[in-house]
N, C-alpha and C positions, 0 to 999 in steps of 0.2 A: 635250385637257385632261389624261386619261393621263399623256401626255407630259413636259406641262410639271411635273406630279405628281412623274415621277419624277427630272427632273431636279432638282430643287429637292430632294429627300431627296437624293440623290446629291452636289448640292451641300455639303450640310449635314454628310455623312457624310465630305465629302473632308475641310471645312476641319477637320472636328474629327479625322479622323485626321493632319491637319499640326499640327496644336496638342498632340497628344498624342506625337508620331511623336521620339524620342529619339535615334538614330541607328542604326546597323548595327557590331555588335561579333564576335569569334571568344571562345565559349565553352564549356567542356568540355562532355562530353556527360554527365559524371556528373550536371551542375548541371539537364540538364532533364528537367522531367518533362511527363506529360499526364493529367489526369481521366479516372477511370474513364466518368461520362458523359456525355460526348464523344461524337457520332453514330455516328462511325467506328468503328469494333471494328479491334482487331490482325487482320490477315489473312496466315498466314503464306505462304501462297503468294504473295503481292505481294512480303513481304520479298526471299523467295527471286529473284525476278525483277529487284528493284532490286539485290540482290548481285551477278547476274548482268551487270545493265549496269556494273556500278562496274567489274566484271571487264573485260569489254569495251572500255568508254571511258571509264577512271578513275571517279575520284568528284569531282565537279564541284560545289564550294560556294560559290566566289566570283557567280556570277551572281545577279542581284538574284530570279528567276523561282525559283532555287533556295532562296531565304531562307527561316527558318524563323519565323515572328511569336510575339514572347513577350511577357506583363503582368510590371511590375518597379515595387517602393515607388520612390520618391522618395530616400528615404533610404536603400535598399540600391544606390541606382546610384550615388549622391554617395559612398560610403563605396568601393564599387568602383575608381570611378575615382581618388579618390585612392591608395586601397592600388596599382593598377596603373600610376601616372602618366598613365592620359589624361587628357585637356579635351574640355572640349564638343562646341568645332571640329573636334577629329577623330574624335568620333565622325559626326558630321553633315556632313562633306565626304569628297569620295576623295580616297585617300593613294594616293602612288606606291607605296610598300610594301605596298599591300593594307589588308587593315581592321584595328585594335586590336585587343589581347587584354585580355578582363577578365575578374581571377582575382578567385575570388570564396568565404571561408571556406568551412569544411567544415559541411555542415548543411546549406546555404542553397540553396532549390530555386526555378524559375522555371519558370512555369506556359506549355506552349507552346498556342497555341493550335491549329495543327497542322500536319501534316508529320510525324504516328507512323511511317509506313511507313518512309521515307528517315533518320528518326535512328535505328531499331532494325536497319534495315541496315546501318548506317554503324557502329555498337558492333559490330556483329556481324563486320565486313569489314575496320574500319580498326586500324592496329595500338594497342599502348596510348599510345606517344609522340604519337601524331599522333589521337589520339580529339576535333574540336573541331568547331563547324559555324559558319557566320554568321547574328547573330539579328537580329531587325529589332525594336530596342526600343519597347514602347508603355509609360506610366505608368498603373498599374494602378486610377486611378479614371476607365478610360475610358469611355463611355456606352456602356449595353445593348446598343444597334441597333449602335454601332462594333463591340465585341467577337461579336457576332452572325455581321456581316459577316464578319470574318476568320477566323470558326471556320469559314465555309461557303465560305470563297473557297479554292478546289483548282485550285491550278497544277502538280498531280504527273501522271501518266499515268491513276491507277487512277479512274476514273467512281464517279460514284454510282451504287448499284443503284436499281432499281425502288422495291425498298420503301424505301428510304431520301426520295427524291423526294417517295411518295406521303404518307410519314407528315411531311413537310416541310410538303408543301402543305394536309393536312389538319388542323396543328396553327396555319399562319397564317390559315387558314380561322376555325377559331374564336376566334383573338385580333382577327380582322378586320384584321390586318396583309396588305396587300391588294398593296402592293411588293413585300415579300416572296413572297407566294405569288406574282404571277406571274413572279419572278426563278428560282423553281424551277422552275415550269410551262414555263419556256421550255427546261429543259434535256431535256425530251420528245423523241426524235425519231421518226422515223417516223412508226408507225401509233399509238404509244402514246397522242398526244395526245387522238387520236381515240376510240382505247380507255376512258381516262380520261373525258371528257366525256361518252360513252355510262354508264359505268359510275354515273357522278355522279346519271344520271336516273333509275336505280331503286334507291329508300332502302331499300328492305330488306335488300338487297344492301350499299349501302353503310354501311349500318349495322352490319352483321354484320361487316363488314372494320374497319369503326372500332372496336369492340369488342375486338380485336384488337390494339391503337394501344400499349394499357398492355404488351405482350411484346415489348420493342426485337430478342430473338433472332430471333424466327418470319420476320421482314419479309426476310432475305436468302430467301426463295422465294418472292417478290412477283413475277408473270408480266405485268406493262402489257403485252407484246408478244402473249398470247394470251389477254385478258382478256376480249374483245370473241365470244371463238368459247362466251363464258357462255349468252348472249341466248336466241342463237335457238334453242336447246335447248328453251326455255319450261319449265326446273326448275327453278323459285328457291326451292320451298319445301325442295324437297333440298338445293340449295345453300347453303343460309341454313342449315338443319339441319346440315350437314357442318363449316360453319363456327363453329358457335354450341358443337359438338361439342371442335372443338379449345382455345378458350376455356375452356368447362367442364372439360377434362380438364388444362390447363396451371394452371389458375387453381387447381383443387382440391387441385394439388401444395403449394401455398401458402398454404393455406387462406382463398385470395382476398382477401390483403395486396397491394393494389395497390403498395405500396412495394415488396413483395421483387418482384411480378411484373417490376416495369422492374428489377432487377439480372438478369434472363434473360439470357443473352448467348447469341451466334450459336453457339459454341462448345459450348453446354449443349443448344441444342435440339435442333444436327449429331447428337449423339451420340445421343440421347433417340429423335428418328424411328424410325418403321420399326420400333420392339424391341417386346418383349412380356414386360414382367420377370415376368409373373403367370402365363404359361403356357409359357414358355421358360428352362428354367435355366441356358443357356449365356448367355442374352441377363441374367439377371438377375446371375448372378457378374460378368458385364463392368461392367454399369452398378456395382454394389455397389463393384468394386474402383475405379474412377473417381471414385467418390462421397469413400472414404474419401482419398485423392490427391487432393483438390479439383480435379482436372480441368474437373470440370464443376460445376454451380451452385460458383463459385468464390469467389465475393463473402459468399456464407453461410457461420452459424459453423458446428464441429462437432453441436452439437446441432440447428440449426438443417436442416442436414443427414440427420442422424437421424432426423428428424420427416417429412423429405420421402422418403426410402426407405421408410420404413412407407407413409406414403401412394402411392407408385408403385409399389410391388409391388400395389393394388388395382387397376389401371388395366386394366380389360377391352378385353381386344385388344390392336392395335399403337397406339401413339403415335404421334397426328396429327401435322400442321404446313402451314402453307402451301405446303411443297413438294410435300409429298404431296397437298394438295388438287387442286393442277393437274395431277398427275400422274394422279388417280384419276377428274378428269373429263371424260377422256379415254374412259376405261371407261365413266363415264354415258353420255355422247354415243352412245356403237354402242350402248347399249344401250335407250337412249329414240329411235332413229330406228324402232327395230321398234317399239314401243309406238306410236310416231306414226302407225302406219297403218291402226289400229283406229279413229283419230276425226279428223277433222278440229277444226283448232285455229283457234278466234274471235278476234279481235284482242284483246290485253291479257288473253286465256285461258292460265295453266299445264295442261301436260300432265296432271297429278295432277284440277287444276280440271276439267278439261272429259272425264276419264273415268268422274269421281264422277257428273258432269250425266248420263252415257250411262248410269250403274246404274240398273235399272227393277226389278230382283230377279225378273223372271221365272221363271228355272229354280231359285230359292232355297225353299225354306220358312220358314214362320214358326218364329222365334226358333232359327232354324239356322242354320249357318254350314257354306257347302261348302267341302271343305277339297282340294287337289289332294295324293297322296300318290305316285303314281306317274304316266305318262304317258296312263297309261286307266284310274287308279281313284283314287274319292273315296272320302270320309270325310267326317262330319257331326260340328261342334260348337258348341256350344250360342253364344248369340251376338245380338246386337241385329241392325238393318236396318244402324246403323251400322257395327257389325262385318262384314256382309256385305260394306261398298261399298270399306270400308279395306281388306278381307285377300285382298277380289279384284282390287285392284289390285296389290296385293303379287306377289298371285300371279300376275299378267300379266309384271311386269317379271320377278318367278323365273322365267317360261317362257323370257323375252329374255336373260337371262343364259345359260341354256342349250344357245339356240339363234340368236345373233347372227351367225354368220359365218357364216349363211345364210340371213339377212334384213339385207343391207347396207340403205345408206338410198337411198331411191325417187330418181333422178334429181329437179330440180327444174326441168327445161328440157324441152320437147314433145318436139322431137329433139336431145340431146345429141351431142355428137361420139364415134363409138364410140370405147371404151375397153378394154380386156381386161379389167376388173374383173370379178368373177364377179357373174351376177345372183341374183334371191333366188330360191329354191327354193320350187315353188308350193304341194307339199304341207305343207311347213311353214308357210306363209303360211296355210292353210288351219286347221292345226291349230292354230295361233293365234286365228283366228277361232272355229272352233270352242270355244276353253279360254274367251275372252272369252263367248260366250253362255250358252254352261254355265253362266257365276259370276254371270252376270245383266246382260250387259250388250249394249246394243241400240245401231247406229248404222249408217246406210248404209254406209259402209264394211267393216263386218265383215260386212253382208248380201253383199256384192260378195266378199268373199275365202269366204264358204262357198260360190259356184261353183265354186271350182275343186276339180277333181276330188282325192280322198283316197286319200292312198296311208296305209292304216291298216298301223300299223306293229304288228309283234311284241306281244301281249298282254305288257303291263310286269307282273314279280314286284315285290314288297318286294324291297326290298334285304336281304341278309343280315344286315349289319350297321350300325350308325352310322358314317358317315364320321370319320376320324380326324381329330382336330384338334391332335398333338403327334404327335411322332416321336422314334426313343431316338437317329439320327442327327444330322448337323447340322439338316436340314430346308431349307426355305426360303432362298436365302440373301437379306442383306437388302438388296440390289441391285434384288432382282426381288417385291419384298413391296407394290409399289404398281401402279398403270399396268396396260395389258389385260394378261391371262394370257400364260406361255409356252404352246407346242402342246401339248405332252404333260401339264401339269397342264390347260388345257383339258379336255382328252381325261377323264384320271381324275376331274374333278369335275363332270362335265357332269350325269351318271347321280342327286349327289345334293344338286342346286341345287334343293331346293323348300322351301318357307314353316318345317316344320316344324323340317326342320335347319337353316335360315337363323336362328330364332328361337329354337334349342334354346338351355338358359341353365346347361349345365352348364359347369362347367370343370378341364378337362386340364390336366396338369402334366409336362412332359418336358423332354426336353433340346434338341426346334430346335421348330419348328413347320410344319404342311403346309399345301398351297397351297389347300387349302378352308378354314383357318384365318385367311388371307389375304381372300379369297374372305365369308366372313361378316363381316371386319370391316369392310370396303370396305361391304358392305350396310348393315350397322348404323349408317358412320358417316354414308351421306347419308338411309336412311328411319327409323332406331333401332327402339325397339321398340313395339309397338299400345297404345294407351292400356289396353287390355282382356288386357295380359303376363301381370300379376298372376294371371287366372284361370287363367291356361294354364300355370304354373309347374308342373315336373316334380316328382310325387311327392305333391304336393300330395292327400290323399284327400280336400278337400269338393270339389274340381273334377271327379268323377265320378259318372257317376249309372247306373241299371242300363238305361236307356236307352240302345240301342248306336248311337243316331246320334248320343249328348250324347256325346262324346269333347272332350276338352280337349286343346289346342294346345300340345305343348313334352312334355316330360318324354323319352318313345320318338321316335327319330325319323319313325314312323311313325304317329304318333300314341297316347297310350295307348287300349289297349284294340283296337288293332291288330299282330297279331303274326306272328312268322312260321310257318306252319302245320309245315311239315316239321323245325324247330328244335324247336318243343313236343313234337311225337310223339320227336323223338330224345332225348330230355329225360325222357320217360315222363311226359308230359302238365303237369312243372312249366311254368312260365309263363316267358316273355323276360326279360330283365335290365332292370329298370327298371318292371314290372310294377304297377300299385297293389295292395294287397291284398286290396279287397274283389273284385276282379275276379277274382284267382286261385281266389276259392273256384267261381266260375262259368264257367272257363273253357271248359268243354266248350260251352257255350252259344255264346260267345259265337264259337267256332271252325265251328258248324255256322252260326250266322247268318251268318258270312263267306261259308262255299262257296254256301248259299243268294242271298248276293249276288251270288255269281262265274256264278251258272247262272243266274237272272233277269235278268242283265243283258244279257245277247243279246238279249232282247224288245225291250230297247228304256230308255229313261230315264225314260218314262211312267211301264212298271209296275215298276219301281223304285222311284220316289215314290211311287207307289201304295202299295208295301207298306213305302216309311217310316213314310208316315202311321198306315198300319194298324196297325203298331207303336208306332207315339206314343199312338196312341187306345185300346190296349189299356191303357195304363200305368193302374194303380189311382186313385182319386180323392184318394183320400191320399196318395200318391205326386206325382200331380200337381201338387196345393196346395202340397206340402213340396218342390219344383224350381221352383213359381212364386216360394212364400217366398225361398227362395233367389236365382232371377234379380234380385227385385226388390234384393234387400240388395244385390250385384251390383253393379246399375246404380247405387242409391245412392252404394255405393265409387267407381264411376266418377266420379260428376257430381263427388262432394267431392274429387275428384284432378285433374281437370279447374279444378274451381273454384280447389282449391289452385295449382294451375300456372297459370293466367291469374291471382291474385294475388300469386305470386312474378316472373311476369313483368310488370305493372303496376309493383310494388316496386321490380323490375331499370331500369324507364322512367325512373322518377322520382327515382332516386338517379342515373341516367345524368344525365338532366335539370337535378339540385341541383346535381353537379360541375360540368356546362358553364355553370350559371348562376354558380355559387360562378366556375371559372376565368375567365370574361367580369368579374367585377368583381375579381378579381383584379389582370387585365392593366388593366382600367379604373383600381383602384387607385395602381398603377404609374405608367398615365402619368399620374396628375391629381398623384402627388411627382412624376414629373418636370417637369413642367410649373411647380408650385410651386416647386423647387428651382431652376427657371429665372428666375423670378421673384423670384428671392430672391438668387439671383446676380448679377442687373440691377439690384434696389434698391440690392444690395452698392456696386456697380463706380459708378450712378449720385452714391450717398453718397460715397463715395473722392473721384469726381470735381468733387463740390460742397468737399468739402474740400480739393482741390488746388486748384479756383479761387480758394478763401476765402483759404489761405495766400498763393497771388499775388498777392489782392488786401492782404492784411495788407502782404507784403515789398514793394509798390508804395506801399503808406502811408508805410512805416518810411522807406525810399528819398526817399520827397519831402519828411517830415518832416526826414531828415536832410539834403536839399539846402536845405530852407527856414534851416535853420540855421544852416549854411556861410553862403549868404548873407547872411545878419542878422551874423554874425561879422565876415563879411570888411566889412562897409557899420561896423558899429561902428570896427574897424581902422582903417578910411579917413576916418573924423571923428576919429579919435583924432591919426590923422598930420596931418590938419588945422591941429589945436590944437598941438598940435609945433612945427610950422613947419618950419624949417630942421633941426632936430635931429634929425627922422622920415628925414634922408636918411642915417645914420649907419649902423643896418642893410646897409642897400642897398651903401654904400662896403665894408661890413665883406666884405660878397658878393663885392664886384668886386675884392677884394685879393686873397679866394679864389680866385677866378677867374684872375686876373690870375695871382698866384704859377702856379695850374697851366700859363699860356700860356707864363709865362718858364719854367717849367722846358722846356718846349716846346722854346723858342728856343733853351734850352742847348742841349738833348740833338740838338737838331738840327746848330747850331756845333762843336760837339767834333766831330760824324759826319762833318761837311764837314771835318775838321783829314784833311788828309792825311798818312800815314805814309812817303813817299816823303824821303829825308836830304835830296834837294838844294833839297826846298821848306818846311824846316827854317824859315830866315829867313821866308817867306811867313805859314806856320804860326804860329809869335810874333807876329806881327803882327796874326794873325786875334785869333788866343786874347786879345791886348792889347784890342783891338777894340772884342769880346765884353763884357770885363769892364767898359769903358765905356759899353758900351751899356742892360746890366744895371743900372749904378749912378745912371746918368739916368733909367732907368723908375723904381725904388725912387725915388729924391729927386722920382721927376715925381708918384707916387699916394701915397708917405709909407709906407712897406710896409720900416720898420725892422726890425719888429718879429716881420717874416715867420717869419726864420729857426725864431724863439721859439714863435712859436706851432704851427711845425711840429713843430716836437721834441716839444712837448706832446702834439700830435696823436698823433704814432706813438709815444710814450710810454703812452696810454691808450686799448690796441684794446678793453675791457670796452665801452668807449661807443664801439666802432663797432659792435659786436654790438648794444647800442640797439635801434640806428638801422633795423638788418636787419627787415622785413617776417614776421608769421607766416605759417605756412603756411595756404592758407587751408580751411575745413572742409565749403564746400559748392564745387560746378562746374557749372556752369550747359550744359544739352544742349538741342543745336538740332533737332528735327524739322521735315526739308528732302521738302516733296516736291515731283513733277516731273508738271509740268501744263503742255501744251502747248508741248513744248521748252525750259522755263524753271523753275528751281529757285527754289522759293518757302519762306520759313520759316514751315511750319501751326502751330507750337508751340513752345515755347520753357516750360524746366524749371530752376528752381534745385533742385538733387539733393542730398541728403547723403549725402556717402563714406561714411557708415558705414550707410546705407541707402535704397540705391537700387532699393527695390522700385516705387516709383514709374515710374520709365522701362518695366518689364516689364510694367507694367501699362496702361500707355498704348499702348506697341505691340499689345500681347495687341487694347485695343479698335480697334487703325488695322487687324490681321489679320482682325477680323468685317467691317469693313466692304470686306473683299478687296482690301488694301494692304499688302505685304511691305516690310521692312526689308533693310534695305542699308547695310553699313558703307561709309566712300571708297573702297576699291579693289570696291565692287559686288559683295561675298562677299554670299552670303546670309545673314542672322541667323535667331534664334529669339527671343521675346519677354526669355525667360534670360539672353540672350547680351548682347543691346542693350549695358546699360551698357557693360560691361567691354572691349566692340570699341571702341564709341565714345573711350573716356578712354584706350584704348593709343595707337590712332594720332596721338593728340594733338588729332583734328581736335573733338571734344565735338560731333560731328554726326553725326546718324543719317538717311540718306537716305527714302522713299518712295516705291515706284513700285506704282502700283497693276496689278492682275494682269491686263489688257487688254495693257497695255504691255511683257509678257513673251509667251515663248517657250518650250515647256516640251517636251524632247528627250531620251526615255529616262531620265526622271526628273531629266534635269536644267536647270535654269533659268538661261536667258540672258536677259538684258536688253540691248535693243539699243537706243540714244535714237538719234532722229532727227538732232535738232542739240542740242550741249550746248555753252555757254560754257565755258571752259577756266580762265575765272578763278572761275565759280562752285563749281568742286569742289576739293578738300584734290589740291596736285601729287601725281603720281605716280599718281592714279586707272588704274583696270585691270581689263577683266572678268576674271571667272571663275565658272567653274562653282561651283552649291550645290546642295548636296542636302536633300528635303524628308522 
């Protein structure tokens, strides 16, 4: 069914690219141009390589594979070809000379459909004299689906990309154009298609990529070939996250005008990746000077421009893209195979999903939040059960960033084939488990990894300072700003990958950036920031409390209200950089409650909690009350951010939703005119052809009215001569004198020819000529033809009345439509035409080509509906052949017709094939 489906479009799309199809010309290249959108983008590395072959093995334009397809008015190719001297016929057959040239005013541009790559190489390579290519004309009111076709028909070398395919197939998807999509589905190969079809089954995922659809630049880093290695990760809510990331930050440039977003081009996004204009000012002069150079967003005005640098110097962190995405989750991958060994994963379970289920809060307190600050010491802040189960996952996968290249992932086969790979290292394995229990989280697997024995490492200090996130060097280069770490930024950032500096929200301004700068963005862009940021924001004074386990998250990287003990006393007891105030006045306190932690913690984690609590329960009652009031307000803030953000993203559904509703009755729209328009074309062509019956039936009236009359004339005449009698035969003599006289002159001129010029038959000669003249003078005395002479002389005295007599020319010409069925030429139609307009004949052929019957002048050229007359009425023969498209032969585009047996007397002599082109 498929099948026959697509054959029948296919059909439909040939005939009407034959009915539209004009010929193949050579025309400058100033004259074409191509839509900005157009799928393709300029890609100058393709130029450069087609320069290269031209180099190589010339530049090759005559072959048909190499043509380039353009749309042209009606009226701009009629005005061409006359300004150039061609005709029809040679645009639409091969010439031994090659193809026409048609020169065409200055202004006048023609829209190619495509082939950018091979005419911008060709300006580029060919000299100025010789700047021309061969176009393959189409008339520019051709149907959608035709011009469709031939934007997406790529007979050059360079492939579609990935994303180009996918946004092919996702765009006929929604118009339910269902040929189409799988006409692109099929240019899939490998594993892609596979990829693809997995990818299709989970919507949130594909959602998140469709989302995407409106930035035609982003899609050259569309990866089908490693789309597939997403799945079995089990992190789609990061993945989704990551993605939903890049939108929002692309979309924001623009201030989410889906119009300007589709003028994005490939060239805007290349440049934009990977930079950081907000915290890099090497990276921000580059884009700046680009910006004013329209290099990039190119299609925008200057202000328009304007608008969008103020907005992208906000842009926290590097600028995503889907290059980067696939690049960066690569990094996810080693890093959630460690996470994966803390729980086992349920079918249709995410990783995120199934370690929330494993939080129990065990080793948490109420309305605490344990926070990991070093590799063996906590810190407490304040915090719901929620925040407990979110910021210890966090802090699971910060351990795995840490410590991944020694927790590779667990074989997945009993016995594998040994490999050299290194295996995991069991005390980190251990102390994984261990960080997992800590934070509250319970599951036979993490029971199974605290057997193995612990190699307790080095009592970890604070760090001395905040990891650096700019540098006054280049920094980072932006080669290496995506994808796992190199070894040695490994190395320096391993020490200060945890929660607090991951989520610190300050921001540095320098001249490169460094590879923990890298490092946090990569974080942020697949898990962002906790719904509960707000509280934890640096410097902020309601977020502290004199409770030294209510520390808030962000500001210090070490939490505020944790500090470095040997910095203060060098300091002469002032406080750390970034310090709140009210804490400053109680530092001393809050420095002895430290080393108090540092000495009881040997006991053990019991009596640690132990003397949390006890600290909690000293806290005044009105102190109490006034950190309850406040939690609750708090959470309040939450719920309504929450709330707000699930009805911004409801909003985002539903206007998703109204477009593809609005675009389904759009394209619905479209085809129900086209369809009407077809309909209205068939009334048309029907009406015409009730009017050509009617005039035949009129000129078949007139015709036997005027035989009927004749006859009643001539039957009158014939009673007339009747009544005459004898006298009616007077005429008729007057005829035969006529006649007569021209037989004798006959006779003379033939007797004088017979007189020979030889002297000795002189005597002979006389005698004839004597002869003659008596033979002459007894015809005359025999029919009474005295008078001949007289009347001759009259005659050729008075040529006015032989001009009379002359015939006009006449106004109409009658065309026979001959077709050939069953080895035998039969006449289907028959047309009185008038010369001065014979649109009629074009339009009758036009309907014998729907019905898949080609015209044929006598020598077997091929026509076009256009052409009909004018072939017909040259050769003389006012017949136009038929042979339907069964009984042809169609050979690198060109068409023979081969007849079985054909009568010899049924066709115009001189009949002949030849080749036509369509």
């Amino acid at each position: 069914m498929q099948q026959s489906r697509a054959q029948v479009e296919d059909f439909k799309l040939e005939a009407e690219r034959r009915l539209m199809y004009q010929g193949a010309a050579c025309i400058s290249l100033d004259v074409l141009q191509f839509r900005r959108d157009q799928p393709r983008e300029l890609d100058t590395k393709h130029v450069e390589f087609l320069k290269g072959c031209f180099r190589k093995d010339a530049c090759r334009r005559l072959p048909v594979r190499n043509h380039v397809p353009a749309v042209i008015d009606q009226q701009q190719l009629v005005e061409a070809m006359r300004n150039s001297g061609v005709s029809v016929h040679q645009l639409l057959t091969d010439q031994p000379g090659g193809y026409p040239r048609l020169d065409f005013p200055a202004g006048v541009q023609l829209e190619c459909l495509h082939g950018r790559h091979r005419i911008q190489a060709a300006r580029e390579f060919l000299l100025p004299t010789n700047k021309w290519w061969v176009v393959d004309l189409y008339l520019s009111d051709l149907d959608a689906h035709l011009k469709t076709s031939l934007v997406e028909e790529y007979s050059n070398e360079l492939k579609p990309t990935d994303g180009e395919i996918y946004r092919k197939i996702r765009q006929y998807d929604s118009e339910r154009n269902i040929s189409s999509k799988m006409r692109w589905k099929a240019r899939l190969k490998g594993i892609r298609p596979k990829s693809l079809n997995t990818l299709l089954k989970h919507e949130d995922i594909t959602d998140a990529f469709d989302a995407l659809l409106d930035i035609p630049g982003l899609w050259d880093g569309m990866m089908l070939s490693t789309i597939h290695k997403l799945f079995p990760m089990r992190c789609n809510e990061e993945i989704v996250h990551y993605l939903h990331h890049i939108k929002r930050v692309w979309s924001d440039l623009v201030r989410g005008d889906r119009n300007a977003m589709l003028k994005i081009d490939k060239a805007t996004v290349n440049a934009l990746q990977l930079r950081a204009p907000r915290a890099s000012t090497r990276d921000a002069k580059l884009l700046r000077s680009q910006l004013r150079e329209g290099e990039i967003f190119s299609t925008f005005t200057d202000r328009e421009r304007d608008d969008i640098w103020s907005r992208l110097q906000m842009v926290e962190g590097l600028v995503p893209s889907l290059f980067t995405f696939f690049k960066d989750v690569q990094y996810l991958e080693v890093c959630v195979n460690c996470v994966k060994r803390l729980t086992a994963l349920p079918p249709g379970q995410s990783v995120s999903y199934a370690m929330k289920r494993r939080f129990t809060g065990a080793n948490q307190e109420q309305r605490q939040v344990k926070v990991q600050v070093t590799e063996d010491t906590f810190t407490h802040r304040q915090g719901t059960r929620a925040d407990q189960a979110d910021l210890g996952y966090r802090q699971i996968y910060a351990f795995a960033m840490r410590h991944w290249p020694d927790m590779p992932k667990e074989p997945e086969k009993e016995d594998p084939v040994k490999k050299p790979a290194t295996q995991a290292d069991p005390a980190v394995l251990r102390r994984s488990a261990d960080l997992a229990d800590n934070l509250g989280f319970e599951s036979p697997e993490i029971t199974t990894l605290k057997q193995y024995p612990s190699s307790r490492s080095a009592r970890g200090e604070y760090p001395h300072s905040r990891p650096l996130l700019v540098t006054s060097g280049q920094g980072v280069l932006v080669a290496r700003r995506c994808g796992k770490p190199r070894t040695r930024a490994y190395e320096e950032d391993r020490q200060s990958l945890f929660i607090d500096h991951l989520l610190d929200e300050r921001q540095d301004q320098a001249e490169g950036v460094t590879s923990f700068f890298v490092r946090k963005s990569v974080y942020l862009a697949f898990f962002g920031r906790p719904l509960t940021t707000h509280l934890y924001a640096s410097g902020h004074p309601n977020n502290h409390s004199p409770n030294p386990h209510s520390q808030s998250l962000g500001g210090s990287p070490y939490g505020p209200g944790l500090y470095e003990p040997n910095r203060s006393r060098r300091n002469n007891g002032s406080p750390s950089h970034g310090a709140p105030q009210h804490v400053e006045e109680d530092l001393d306190g809050i420095l002895s409650l430290h080393e108090q932690r540092e000495a009881t913690s040997q006991h053990g984690a019991h009596s640690n909690n132990a003397e949390g609590r006890g600290d909690a329960d000293s806290m005044p009652d009105w102190l109490e009350e006034q950190e309850h009031g406040r939690l609750e307000q708090r959470r309040l803030e939450v719920q309504d951010r929450e709330i707000k953000e699930k009805e911004d993203l409801e909003k985002e559904r539903r206007e998703r939703l109204a477009q593809q509703k609005l675009e389904r009755k759009r394209v619905e729209r479209e085809r129900q005119e086209r369809e009407r328009s077809q309909r209205q074309k068939a009334r048309e062509q029907e009406r015409q052809e009730q009017e050509v019956l009617e005039q035949g039936r009129m000129e078949r009236e007139l015709l036997e009215r005027n035989r009927v009359e004749r006859e009643r004339q001539a039957s009158v005449e014939d009673r007339n001569d009747v009544r005459e009698g004898v006298d009616s035969l007077q005429p008729t003599g007057r005829d035969q004198r006529r006649v007569t006289q021209l037989d004798l002159e006959g006779i003379i001129s033939d007797g004088l020819a017979s007189i020979s010029e030889d002297p000795n038959d002189q005597l002979q000669s006389s005698q004839a000529t004597g002869d003659l003249e008596e033979l002459v003078d007894s015809y005359r005395n025999l029919i009474g033809t005295e008078n001949v002479d007289g009347d001759r002389q009259q005659h050729e005295q008075t040529p006015d009345r032989q001009l009379q007599i002359i015939p006009a020319a006449p106004s109409k010409v009658r065309i026979e439509f001959k077709i050939h069925e069953r080895d035998v030429w039969r006449t289907d139609r028959s047309l009185l035409v008038d010369l001065s307009d014979p649109s009629e004949v074009e339009r009758v052929a036009k309907k014998y080509m729907r019905k898949g019957i080609r015209p044929f002048d006598s020598s077997f050229n091929l026509l076009v509906p256009r052409t009909c007359f004018q072939a017909a009425t040259a050769d003389g023969s006012n017949t136009i052949l038929l042979i339907p498209e069964n009984n042809m032969e169609v050979n690198n585009q060109l068409v023979v017709f081969v007849p079985n047996a054909m009568p010899e007397t049924e066709l115009p002599e001189g009949a002949r094939q030849k080749r036509g082109r369509h």
